[in-house]
C-alpha angles and dihedrals in degrees: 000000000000123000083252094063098041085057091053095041089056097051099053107107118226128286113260121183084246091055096041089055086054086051099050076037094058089043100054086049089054095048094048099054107041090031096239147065118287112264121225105288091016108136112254081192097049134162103273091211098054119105093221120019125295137154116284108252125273098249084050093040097064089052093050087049094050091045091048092046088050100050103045098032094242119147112254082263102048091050086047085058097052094046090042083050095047 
């Protein structure tokens, strides 16, 4: 394991059953729209208007990430690092 992913691996918060079902959430979207399961490093949180998939935007991405803090009680950083992860 390199020292980058120890570091990641350390920020993500824990796995609450709110954040698990964004998770299972964020996977069904994926899979509807590209047709097939996500591979290793594809975005959980992806652009929905990409044909194949790419990181959602950076204005989108701060309301997904305040949604996403609000809903499942993280701090603005630990749901960074969930959206940055996935």
């Amino acid at each position: 394991m390199t020292m980058e992913n120890a570091t990641r691996r350390r920020r993500m918060p824990p796995m609450s059953l709110e954040l698990i079902g964004v998770l299972e959430h964020r996977r069904a979207l994926f899979e509807s729209k590209f047709g097939r399961p996500p591979r290793r490093g594809e975005p959980l949180f992806f652009d929905p208007h990409a044909a194949e998939p790419t990181r959602m935007p950076m204005p989108v991405r701060g309301r997904v990430l305040a949604d996403l803090a609000a809903l499942v009680g993280l701090s603005d950083a630990q749901a960074a690092a969930v959206i940055d992860r996935w």
